[in-house]
N, C-alpha and C positions, 0 to 999 in steps of 0.2 A: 504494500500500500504506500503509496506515496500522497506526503503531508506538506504543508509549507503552513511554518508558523511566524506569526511576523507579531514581535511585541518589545518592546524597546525597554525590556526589564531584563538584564543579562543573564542574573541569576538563576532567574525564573527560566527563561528561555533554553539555558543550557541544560540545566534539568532535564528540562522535555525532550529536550532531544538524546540527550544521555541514557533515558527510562525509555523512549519509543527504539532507538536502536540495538538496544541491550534485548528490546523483543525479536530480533531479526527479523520480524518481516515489515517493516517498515523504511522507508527511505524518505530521511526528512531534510529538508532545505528552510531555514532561518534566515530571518531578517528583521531588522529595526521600526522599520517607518511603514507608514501605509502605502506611501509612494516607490517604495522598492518591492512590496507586496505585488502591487498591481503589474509593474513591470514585470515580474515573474511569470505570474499570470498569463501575462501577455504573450511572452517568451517560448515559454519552457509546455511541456505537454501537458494534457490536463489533470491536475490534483485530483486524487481521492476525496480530502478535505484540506479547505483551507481556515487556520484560525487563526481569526484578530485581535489583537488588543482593543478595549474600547475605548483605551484613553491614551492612546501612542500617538506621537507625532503624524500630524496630517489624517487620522480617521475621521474626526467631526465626529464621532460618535454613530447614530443609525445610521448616518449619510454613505457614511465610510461603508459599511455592511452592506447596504443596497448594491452603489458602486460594483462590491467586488462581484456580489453573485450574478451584475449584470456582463461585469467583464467575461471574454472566452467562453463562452456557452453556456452560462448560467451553471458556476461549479457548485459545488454543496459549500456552505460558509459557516464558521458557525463565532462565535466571540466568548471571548475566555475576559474577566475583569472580576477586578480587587474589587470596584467601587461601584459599582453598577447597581439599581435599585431592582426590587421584583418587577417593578411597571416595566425599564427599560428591557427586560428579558422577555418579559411577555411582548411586547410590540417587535422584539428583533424575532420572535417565534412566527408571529405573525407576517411578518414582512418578510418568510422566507429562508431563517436560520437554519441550518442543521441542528444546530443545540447553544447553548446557554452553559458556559462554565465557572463558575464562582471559583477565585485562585486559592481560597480556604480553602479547596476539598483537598485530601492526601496525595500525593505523587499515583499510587498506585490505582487511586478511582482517577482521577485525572488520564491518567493511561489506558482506564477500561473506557474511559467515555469515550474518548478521542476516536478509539478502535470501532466504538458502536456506533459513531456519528461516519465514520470510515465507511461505514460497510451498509449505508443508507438509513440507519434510523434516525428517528429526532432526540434529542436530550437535553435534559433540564432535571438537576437535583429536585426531588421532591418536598424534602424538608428545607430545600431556600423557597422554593416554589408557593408553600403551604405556610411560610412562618408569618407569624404574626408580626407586624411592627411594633415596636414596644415605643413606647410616649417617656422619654425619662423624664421620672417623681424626682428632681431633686433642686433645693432651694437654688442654686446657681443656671439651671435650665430653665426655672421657670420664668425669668428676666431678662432670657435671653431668646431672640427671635430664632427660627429652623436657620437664617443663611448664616446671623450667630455666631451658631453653634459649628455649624460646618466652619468656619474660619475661626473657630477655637479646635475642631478636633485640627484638621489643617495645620497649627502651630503643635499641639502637641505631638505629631508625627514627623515634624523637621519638615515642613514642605517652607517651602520659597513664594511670596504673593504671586511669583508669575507657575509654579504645578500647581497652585490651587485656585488660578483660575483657568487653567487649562481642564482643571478634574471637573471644577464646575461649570464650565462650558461659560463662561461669563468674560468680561473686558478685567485685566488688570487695574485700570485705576479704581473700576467699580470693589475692588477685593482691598481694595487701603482703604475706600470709603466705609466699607463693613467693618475694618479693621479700626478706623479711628473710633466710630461708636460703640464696639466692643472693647476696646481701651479702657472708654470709659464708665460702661456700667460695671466692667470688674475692678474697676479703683488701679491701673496698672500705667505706668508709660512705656512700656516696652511688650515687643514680642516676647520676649523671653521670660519676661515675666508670666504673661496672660497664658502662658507654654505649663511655666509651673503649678497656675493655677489649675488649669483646665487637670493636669495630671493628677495633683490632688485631689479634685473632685470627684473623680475615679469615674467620668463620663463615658468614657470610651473604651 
């Protein structure tokens, strides 16, 4: 089976390919960006499956996912992402995915999807699929708006205002604008502070 995985987490990435060829029957080709993706695509014969990151350079998120299943024949596509919401899985289900892969799952269900989404079925975790969103109870969430919150979990994760507005699909100065009013209702002048905070809080 031949794969082409394109996600611009190196870690991540090499993983995958290290667990799919260790299965021997696969032959996988990696890559970075969505724009070397497609070129492949374009190129090279047709994939078994191809999986994208949903928040790598040049996807656009669904836009990215249409695109590819429309490049070369309509291949099977499917998107693999850390942050991605159940809504955004269901509409990429929708719109033609092979599957929905959450980078929570363990290397070795990540290996069996990939194979099953390979070999023509659709997938999607069922316990991401089914779970409940939970509303967090606690005094520091409750003063703080959803986009917030997301530009507090954002600092506590190390991200930089320009990957967390790229995660958020949003303008970077809009992300310092969230950031100056979140400053403020947590009593903080710095990122690093509002970082310590949010960890404390134990939000995330």
């Amino acid at each position: 089976m031949k794969i082409l995985i394109a996600d611009d987490h190196d870690l991540l990435r090499d993983m995958l390919v290290q667990f799919l060829e260790k299965e021997g029957s696969f032959q996988t080709v990696a890559v970075g960006t969505f724009d070397e993706a497609a070129e492949r695509i374009e190129k090279d014969d047709p994939y078994d499956l191809v999986l994208l990151d949903y928040n790598m350079p040049g996807m656009n998120g669904l836009d990215g996912l249409k695109a590819a299943i429309a490049l070369g024949g309509g291949q099977r596509v499917a998107l693999i992402s850390g942050e991605a919401t159940k809504q955004i899985a269901e509409v990429a289900l929708e719109a033609g995915a092979a599957g929905f892969v959450p980078k929570s799952l363990p290397a070795k269900s990540l290996v069996n999807a990939i194979k099953f989404m390979a070999m023509g079925e659709q997938y999607a975790p069922i316990d991401f699929m089914t779970a409940v969103e939970q509303t967090p109870t606690n005094p520091l969430a409750d003063k703080l708006t959803e986009r917030e919150l997301q530009m507090l979990k954002g600092l506590t994760e190390g991200k930089s205002n320009k990957e967390i507005a790229r995660d958020l699909e949003i303008r970077e100065p809009t992300v310092k604008l969230h950031m100056k009013t979140l400053y403020r209702k947590v009593g903080v002048a710095n990122r690093t502070q509002a970082a310590l905070i949010g960890r404390e809080a134990n939000l995330f």
